[in-house]
MARLO-883538 format. One record per residue: x, y, z of N, C-alpha, C, O in turn; chain; residue in one letter; residue number from 1. Coordinates in nm, 3 decimals. Layout:
<pts>
+---------+---------+---------+---------+---------+---------+---------+---------+---------+---------+---------+---------+-------+-----+-----+
!      nX !      nY !      nZ !     caX !     caY !     caZ !      cX !      cY !      cZ !      oX !      oY !      oZ ! chain ! res !   n !
+---------+---------+---------+---------+---------+---------+---------+---------+---------+---------+---------+---------+-------+-----+-----+
!       X !       Y !       Z !       X !       Y !       Z !       X !       Y !       Z !       X !       Y !       Z !     A !   A ! NUM !
...
+---------+---------+---------+---------+---------+---------+---------+---------+---------+---------+---------+---------+-------+-----+-----+
</pts>
This chain:
<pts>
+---------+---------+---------+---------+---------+---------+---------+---------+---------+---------+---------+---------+-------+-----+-----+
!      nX !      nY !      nZ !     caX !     caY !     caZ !      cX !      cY !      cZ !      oX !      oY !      oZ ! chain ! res !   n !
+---------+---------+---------+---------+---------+---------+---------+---------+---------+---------+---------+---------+-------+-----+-----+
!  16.201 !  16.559 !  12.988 !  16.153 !  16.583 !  13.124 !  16.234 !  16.500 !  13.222 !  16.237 !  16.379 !  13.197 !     A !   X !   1 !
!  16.316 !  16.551 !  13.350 !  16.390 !  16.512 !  13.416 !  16.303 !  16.397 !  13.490 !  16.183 !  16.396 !  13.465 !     A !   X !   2 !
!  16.344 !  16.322 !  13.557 !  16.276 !  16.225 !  13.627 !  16.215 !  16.282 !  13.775 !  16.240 !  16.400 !  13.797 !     A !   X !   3 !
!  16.130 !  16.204 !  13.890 !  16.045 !  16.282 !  13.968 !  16.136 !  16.276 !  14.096 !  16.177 !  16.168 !  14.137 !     A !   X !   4 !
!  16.169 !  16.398 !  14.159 !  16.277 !  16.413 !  14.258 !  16.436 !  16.479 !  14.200 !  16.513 !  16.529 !  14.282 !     A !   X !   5 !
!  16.469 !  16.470 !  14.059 !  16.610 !  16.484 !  14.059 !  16.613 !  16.591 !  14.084 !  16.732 !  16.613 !  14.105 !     A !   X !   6 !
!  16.547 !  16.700 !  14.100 !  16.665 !  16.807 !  14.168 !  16.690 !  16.831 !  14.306 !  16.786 !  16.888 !  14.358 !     A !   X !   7 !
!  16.581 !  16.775 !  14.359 !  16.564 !  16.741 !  14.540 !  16.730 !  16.666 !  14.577 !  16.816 !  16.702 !  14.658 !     A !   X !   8 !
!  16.726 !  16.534 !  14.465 !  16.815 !  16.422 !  14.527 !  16.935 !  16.499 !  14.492 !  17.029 !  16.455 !  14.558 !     A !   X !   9 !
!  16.962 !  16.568 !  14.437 !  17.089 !  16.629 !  14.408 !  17.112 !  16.749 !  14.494 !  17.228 !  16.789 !  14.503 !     A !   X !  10 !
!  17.006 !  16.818 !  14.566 !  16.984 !  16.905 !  14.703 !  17.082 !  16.802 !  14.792 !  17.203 !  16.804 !  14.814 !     A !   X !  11 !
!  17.022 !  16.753 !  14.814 !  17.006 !  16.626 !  14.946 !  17.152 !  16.598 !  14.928 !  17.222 !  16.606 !  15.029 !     A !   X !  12 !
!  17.207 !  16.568 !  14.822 !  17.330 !  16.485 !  14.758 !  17.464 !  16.599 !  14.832 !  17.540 !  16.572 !  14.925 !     A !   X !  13 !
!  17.457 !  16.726 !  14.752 !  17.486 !  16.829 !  14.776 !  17.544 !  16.835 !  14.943 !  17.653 !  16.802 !  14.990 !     A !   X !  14 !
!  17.415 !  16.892 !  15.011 !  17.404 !  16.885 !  15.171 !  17.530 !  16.757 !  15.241 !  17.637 !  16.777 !  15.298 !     A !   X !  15 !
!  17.485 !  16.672 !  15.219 !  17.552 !  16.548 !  15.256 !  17.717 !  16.559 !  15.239 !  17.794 !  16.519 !  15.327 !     A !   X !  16 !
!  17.752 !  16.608 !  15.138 !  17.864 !  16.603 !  15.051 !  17.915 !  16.745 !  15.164 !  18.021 !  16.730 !  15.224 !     A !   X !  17 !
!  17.867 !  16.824 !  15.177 !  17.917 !  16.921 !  15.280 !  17.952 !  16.870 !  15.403 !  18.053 !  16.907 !  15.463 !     A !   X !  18 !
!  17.855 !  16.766 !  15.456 !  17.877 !  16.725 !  15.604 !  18.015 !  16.625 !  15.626 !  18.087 !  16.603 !  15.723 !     A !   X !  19 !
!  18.012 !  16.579 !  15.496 !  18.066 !  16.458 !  15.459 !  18.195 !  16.492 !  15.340 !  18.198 !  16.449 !  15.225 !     A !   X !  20 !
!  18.298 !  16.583 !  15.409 !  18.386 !  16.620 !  15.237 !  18.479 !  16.516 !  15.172 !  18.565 !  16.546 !  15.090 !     A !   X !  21 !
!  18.458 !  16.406 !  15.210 !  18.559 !  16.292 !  15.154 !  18.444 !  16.208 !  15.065 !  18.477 !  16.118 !  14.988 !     A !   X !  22 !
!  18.329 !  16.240 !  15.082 !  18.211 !  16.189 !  14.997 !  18.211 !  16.207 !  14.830 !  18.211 !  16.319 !  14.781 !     A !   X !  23 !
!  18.211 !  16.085 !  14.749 !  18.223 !  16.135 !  14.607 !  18.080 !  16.057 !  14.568 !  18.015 !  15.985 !  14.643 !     A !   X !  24 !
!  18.048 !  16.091 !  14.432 !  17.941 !  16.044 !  14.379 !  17.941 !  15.942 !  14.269 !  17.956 !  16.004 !  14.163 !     A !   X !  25 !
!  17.930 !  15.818 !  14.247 !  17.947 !  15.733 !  14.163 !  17.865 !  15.797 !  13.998 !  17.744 !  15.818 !  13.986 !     A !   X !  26 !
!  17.913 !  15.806 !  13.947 !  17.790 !  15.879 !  13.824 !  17.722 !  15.782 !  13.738 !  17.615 !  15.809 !  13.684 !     A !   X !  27 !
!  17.788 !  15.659 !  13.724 !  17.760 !  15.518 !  13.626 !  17.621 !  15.514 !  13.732 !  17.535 !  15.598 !  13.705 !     A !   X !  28 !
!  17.595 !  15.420 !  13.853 !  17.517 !  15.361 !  13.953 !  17.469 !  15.488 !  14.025 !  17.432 !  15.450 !  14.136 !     A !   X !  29 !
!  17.446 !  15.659 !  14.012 !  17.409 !  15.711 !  14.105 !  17.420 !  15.712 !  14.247 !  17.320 !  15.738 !  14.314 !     A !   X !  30 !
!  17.513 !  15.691 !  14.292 !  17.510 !  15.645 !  14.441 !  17.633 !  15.714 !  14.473 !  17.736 !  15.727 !  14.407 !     A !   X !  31 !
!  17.592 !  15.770 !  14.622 !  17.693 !  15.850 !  14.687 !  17.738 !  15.765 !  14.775 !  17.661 !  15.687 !  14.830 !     A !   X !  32 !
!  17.907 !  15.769 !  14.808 !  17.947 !  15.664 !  14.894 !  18.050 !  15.785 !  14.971 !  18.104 !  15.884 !  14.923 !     A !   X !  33 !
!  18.050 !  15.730 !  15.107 !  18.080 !  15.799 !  15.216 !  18.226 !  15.709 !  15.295 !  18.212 !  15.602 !  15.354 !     A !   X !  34 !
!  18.323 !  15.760 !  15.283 !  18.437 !  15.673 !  15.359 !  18.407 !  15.731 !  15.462 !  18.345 !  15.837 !  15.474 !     A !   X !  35 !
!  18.466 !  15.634 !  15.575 !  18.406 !  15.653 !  15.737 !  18.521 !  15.570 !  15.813 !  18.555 !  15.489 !  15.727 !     A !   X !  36 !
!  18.562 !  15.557 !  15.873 !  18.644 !  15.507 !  15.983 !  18.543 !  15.426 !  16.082 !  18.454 !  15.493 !  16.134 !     A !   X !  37 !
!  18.551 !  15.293 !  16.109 !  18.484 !  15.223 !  16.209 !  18.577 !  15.098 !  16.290 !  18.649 !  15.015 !  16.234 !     A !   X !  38 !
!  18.553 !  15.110 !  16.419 !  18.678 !  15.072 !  16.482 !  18.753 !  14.993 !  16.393 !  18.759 !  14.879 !  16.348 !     A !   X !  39 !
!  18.814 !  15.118 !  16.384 !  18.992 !  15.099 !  16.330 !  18.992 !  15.050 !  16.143 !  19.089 !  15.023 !  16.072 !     A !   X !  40 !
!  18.836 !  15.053 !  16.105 !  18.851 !  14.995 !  15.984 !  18.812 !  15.070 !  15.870 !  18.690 !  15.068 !  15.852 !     A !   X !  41 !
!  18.889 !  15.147 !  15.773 !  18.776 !  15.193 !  15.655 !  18.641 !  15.133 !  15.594 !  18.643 !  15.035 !  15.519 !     A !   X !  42 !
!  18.555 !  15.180 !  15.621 !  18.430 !  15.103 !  15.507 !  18.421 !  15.259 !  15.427 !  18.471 !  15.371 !  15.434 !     A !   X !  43 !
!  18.302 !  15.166 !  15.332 !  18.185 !  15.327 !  15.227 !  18.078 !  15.300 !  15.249 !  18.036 !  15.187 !  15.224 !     A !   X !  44 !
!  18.010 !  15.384 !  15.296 !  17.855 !  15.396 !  15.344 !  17.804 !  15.411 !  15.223 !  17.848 !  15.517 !  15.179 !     A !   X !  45 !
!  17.724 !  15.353 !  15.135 !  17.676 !  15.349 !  15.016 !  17.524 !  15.416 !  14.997 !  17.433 !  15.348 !  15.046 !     A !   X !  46 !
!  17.492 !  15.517 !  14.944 !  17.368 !  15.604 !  14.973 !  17.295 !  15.639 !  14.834 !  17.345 !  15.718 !  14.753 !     A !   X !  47 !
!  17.150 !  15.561 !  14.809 !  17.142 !  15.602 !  14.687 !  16.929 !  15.616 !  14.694 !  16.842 !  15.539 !  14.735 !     A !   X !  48 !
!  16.926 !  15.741 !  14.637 !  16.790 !  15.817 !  14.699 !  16.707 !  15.773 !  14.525 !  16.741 !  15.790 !  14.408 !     A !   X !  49 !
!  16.584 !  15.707 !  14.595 !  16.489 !  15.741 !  14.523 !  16.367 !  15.840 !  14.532 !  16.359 !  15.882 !  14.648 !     A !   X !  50 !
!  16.270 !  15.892 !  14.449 !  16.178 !  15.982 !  14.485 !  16.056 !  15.879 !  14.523 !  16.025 !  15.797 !  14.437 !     A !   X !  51 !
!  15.980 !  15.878 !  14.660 !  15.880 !  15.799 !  14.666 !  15.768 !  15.815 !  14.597 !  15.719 !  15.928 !  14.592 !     A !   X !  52 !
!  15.714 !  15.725 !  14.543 !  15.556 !  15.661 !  14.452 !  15.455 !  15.762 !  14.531 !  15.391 !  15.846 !  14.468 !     A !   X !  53 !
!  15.447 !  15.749 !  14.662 !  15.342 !  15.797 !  14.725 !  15.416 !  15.921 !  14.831 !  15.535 !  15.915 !  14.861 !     A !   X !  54 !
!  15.359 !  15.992 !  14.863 !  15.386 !  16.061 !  15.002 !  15.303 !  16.062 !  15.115 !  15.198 !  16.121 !  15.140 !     A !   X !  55 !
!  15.386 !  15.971 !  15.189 !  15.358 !  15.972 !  15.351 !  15.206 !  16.054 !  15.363 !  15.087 !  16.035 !  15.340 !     A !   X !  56 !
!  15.295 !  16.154 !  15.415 !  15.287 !  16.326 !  15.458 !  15.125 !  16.335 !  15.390 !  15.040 !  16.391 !  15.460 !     A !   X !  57 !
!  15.074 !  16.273 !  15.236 !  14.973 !  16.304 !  15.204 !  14.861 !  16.238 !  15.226 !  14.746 !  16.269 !  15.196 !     A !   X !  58 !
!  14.920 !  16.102 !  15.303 !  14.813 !  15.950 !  15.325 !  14.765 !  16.003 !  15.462 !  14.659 !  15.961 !  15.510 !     A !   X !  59 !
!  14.839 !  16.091 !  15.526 !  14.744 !  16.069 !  15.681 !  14.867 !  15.953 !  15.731 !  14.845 !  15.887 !  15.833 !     A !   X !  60 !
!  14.922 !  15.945 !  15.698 !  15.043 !  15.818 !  15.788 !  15.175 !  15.909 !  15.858 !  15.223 !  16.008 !  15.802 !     A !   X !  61 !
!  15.218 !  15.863 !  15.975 !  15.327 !  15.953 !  16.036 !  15.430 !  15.998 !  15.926 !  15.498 !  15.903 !  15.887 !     A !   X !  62 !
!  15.467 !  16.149 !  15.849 !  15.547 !  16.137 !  15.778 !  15.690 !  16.130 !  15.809 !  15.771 !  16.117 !  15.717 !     A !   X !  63 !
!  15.735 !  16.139 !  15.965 !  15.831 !  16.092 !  15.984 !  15.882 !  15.954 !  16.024 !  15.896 !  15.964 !  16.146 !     A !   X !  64 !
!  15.914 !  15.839 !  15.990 !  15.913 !  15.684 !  16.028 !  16.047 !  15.659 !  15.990 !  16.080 !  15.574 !  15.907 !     A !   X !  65 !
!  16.156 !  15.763 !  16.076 !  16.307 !  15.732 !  16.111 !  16.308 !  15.639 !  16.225 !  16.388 !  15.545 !  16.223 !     A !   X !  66 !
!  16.234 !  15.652 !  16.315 !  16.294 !  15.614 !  16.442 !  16.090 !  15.505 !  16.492 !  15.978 !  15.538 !  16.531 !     A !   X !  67 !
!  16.158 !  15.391 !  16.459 !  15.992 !  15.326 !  16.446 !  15.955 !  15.349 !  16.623 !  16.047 !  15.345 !  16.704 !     A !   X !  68 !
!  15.787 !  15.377 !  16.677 !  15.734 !  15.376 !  16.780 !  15.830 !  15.269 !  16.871 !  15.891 !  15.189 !  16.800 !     A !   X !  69 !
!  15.849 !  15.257 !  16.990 !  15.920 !  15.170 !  17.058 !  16.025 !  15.144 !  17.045 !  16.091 !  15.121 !  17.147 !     A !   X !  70 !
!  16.084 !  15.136 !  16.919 !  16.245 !  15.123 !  16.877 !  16.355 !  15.176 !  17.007 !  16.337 !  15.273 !  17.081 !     A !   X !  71 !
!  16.436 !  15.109 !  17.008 !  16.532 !  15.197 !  17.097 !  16.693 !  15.184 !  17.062 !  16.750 !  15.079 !  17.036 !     A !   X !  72 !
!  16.743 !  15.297 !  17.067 !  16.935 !  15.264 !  17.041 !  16.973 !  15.176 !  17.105 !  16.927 !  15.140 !  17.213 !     A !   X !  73 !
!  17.092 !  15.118 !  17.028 !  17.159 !  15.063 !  17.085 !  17.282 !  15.051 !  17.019 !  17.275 !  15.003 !  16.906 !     A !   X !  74 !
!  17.374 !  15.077 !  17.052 !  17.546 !  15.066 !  17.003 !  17.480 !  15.133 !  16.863 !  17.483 !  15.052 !  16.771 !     A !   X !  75 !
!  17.436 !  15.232 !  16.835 !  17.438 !  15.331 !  16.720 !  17.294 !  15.284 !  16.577 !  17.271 !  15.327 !  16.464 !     A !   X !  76 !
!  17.235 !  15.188 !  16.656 !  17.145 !  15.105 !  16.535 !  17.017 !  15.092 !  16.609 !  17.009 !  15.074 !  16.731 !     A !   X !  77 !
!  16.930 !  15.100 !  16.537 !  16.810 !  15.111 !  16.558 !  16.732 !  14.977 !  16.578 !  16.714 !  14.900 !  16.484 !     A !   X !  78 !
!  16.700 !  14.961 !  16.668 !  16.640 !  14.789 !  16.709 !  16.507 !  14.788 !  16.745 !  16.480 !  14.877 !  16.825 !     A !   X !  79 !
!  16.421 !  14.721 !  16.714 !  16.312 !  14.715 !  16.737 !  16.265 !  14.667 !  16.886 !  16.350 !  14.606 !  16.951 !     A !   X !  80 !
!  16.160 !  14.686 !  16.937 !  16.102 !  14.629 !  17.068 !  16.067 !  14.422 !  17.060 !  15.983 !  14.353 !  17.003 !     A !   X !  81 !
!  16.183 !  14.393 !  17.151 !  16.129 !  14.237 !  17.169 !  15.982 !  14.195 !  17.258 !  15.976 !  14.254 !  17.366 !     A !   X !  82 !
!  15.908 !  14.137 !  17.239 !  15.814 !  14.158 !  17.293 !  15.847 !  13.948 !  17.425 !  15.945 !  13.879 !  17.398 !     A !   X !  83 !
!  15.814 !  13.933 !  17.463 !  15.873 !  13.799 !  17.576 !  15.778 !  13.727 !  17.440 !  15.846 !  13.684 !  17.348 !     A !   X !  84 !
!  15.647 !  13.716 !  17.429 !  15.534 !  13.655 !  17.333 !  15.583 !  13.573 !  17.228 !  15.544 !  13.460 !  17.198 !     A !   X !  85 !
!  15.722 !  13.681 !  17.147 !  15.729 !  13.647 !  17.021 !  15.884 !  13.528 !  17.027 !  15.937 !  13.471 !  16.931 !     A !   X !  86 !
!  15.928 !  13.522 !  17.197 !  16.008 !  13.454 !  17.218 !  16.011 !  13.297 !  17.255 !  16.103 !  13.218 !  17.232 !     A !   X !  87 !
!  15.853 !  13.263 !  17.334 !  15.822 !  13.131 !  17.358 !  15.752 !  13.021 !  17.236 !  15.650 !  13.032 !  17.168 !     A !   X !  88 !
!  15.822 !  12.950 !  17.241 !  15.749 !  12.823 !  17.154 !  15.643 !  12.786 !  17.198 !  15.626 !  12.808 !  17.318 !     A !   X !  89 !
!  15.528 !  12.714 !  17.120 !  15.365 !  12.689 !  17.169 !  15.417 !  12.564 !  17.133 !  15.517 !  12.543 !  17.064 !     A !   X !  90 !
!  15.341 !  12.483 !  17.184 !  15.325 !  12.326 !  17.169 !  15.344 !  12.284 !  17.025 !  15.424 !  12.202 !  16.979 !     A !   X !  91 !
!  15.250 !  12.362 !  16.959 !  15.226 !  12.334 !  16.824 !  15.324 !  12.336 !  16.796 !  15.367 !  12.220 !  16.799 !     A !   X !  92 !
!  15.428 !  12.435 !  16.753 !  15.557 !  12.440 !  16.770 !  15.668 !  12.328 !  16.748 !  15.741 !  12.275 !  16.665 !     A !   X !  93 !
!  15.638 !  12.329 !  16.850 !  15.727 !  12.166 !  16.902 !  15.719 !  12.071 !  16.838 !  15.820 !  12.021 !  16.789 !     A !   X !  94 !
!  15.582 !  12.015 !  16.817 !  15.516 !  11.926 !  16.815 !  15.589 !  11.875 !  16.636 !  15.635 !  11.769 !  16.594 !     A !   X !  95 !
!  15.561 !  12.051 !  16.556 !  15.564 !  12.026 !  16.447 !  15.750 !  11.998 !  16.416 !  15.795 !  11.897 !  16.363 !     A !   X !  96 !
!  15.803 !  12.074 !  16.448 !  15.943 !  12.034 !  16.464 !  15.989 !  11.894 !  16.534 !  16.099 !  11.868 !  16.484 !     A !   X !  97 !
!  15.960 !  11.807 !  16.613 !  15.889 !  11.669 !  16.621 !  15.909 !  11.598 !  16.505 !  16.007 !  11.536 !  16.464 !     A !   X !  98 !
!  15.814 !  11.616 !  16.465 !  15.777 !  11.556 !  16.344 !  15.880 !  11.568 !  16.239 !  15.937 !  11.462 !  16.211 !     A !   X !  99 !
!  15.907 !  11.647 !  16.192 !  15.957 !  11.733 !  16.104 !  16.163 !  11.623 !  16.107 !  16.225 !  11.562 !  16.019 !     A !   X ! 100 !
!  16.194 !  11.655 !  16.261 !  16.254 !  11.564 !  16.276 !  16.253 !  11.398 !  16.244 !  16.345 !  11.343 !  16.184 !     A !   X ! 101 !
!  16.147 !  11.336 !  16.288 !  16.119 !  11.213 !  16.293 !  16.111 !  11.178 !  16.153 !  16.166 !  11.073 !  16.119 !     A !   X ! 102 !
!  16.046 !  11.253 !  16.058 !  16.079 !  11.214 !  15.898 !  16.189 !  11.203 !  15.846 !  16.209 !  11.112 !  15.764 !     A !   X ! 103 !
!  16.303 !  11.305 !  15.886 !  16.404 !  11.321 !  15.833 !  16.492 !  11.204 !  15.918 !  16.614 !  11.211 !  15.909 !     A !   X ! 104 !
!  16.438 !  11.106 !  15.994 !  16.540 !  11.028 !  16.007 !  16.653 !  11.088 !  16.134 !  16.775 !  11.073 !  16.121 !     A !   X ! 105 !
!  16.606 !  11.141 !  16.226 !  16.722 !  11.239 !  16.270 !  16.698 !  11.241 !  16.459 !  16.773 !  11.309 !  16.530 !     A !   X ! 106 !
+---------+---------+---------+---------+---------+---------+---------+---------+---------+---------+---------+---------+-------+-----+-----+
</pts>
């Protein structure tokens, strides 16, 4: 009995490999690697699909979670929302870094 997803991931594999014709497939490690040009430099985009444990789609949870709520582009990457909150130090904070210093002699 094949494992759960392989003929999907080899769909998927397939597809990709069309969009992508310089794309080969590692067969040892399963993993499809993608040469790409990025200013001015070759890399391999390294791509390797498992079948998920659970499905989304069946929990009642958004089954799409490409692009997280608030997230926004930027230079091609997906960044999360800074919130000012998660940027200020509290006393405590301080206080403990303080300390933390003062043991170490410093």
């Amino acid at each position: 009995m094949a494992a759960k997803g392989t003929v999907a991931k080899q769909q998927i594999f397939k597809k990709i490999m069309e969009i992508y014709p310089n794309a080969f497939f590692e067969e040892e490690d399963k993993i499809l690697r993608i040469p790409i040009v990025e200013n001015s430099e070759n890399i391999e985009i390294k791509l390797q699909l498992t079948a998920a444990k659970t499905n989304l789609g069946e929990t009642g949870a958004p089954a799409s979670a490409f692009s997280p709520p608030g997230a926004e582009e930027v230079s091609g990457y997906m960044t999360p929302p800074v919130s000012s909150e998660t940027l200020e130090v509290s006393q405590e904070e301080k206080e403990n870094v303080a300390n933390l210093l003062a043991s170490l002699g410093l």
